[in-house]
N, C-alpha and C positions, 0 to 999 in steps of 0.2 A: 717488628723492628728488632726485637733480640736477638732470633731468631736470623733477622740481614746479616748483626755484628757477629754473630758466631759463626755462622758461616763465613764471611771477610777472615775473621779472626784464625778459621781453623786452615782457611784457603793458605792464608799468609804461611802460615806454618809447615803445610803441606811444599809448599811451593822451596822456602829455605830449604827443608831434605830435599826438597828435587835440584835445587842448586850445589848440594854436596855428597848427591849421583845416589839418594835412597830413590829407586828403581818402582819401590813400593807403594811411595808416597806419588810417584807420577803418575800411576795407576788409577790412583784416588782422585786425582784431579781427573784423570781423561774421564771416572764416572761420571764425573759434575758438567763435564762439557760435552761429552762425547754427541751424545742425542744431538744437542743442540749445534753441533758442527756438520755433523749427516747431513740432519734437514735441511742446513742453510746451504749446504756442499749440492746435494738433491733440485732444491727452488729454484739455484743457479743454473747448474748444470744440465738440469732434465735428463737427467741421465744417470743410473743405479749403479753402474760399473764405475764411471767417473767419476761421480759424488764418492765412492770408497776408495776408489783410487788418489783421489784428491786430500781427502782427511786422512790416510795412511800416511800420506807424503807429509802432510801436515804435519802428524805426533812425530814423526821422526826427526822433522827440522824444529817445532816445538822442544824433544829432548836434547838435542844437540847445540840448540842456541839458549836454554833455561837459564844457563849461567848469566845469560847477557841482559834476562829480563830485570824490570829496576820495580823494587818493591814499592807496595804501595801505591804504583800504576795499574790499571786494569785490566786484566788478563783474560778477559771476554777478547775484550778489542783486540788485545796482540795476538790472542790465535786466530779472530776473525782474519786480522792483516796478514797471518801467515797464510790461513786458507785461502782468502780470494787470489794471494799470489801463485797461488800452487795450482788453482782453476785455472786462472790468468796461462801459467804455463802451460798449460794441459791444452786450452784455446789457443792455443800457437802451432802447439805440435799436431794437433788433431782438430778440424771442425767439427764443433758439439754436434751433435747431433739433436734432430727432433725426437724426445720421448718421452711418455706421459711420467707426469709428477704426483701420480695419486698417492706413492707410496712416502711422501713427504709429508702432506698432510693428516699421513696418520701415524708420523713417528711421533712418539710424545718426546716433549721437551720436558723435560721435568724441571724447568724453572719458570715454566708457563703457568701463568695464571687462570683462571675458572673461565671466565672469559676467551682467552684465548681458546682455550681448551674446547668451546663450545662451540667451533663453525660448524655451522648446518650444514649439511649434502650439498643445497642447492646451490648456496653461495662458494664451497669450494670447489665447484665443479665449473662455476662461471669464473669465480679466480683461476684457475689453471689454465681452463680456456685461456683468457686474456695473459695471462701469463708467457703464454708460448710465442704469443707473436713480438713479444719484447726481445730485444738486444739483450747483452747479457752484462754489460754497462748498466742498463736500466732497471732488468732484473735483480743485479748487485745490489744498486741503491734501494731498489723498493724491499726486500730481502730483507735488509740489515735494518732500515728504517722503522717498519711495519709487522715485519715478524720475530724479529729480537731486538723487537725496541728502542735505538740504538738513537742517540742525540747525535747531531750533524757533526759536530766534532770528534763524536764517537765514529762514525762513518769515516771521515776525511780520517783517523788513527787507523783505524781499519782498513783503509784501502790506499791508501798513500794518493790522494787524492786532497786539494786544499778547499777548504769548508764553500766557498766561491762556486766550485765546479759543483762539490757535493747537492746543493744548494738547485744548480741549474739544471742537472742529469734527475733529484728529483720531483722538477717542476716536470721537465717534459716526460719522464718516466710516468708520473702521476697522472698527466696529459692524456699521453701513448693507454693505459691501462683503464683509464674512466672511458676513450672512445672503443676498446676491444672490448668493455663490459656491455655498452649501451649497441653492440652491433653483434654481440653473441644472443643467438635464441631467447634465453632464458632472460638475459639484457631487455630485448623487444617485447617480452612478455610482460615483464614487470612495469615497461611504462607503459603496454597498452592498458593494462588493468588500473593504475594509477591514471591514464585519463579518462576511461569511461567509467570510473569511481567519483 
């Protein structure tokens, strides 16, 4: 817990020089979120070129709108809502393309907890499966939901999206991903063993 508020505490302060242009102090923040922007850029996107292209676009509208940030709000979410806008963009100009996301599951987050930190092969290799055949709406939601945590209202701050939609994108997202799990290989496997057990 000490450990949260110093962290809040040091962020906070970080963030004031990055509101009166120390270049330095931005720096120190992108350490703190950078990972954590990749992979969620990566989960979306499926795609290694675009997920850095996407997070580039990001710190740069991140630096250039800092000033506009309002302390004491959460600044996970405001760069989440800059990054999925900049996907968003990116998905307009270009159709994502299919491609694998293994390299996301082994970026570390270093604000991941022991847990997180510990999916097995097997299960991330059936998440990515099921992953690919989602929307990127749905993907989004589950993303922000399930691998940064993220409270529905955190979500709906993040995507500009109001808590209602957030809410129904991910029921059926959640939907969409339990029936791509239970129809991938490793899916069928797991209940045939669970019923002749």
């Amino acid at each position: 817990m000490a450990e949260d508020i110093l962290t809040a505490q040091i962020e906070r302060e970080a963030i004031l020089r990055c509101q009166q242009g120390d270049q330095e102090a931005f720096r120190r923040v992108l350490d703190f979120h950078g990972d954590h922007l990749y992979r969620t850029a990566l989960l979306i996107t499926r795609d290694a070129s675009r997920a850095e292209e996407a997070v580039q676009e990001t710190l740069i509208r991140a630096w250039k709108k800092i000033r506009s940030f309002k302390a004491g709000t959460n600044l996970r979410a405001w760069l989440n809502r800059l990054l999925v806008n900049c996907i968003s963009n990116l998905s307009s100009r270009k159709q994502l393309e299919r491609a694998p996301e293994e390299a996301a599951f082994s970026v570390a987050d270093t604000g991941a907890g022991p847990e997180q930190s510990a999916l097995n092969a097997e299960t991330a290799a059936m998440l990515q499966s099921a992953l690919r055949t989602l929307s990127v709406e749905h993907r989004t939601v589950l993303v922000l939901r399930f691998f940064n945590d993220l409270s529905l209202p955190e979500i709906a701050e993040s995507t500009g999206w109001r808590v209602g939609t957030v809410k129904s994108r991910l029921h059926r997202a959640t939907a969409a991903l339990r029936d791509a799990v239970a129809a991938s290989p490793a899916g069928i496997a797991r209940f045939s063993e669970e019923v002749s057990s």
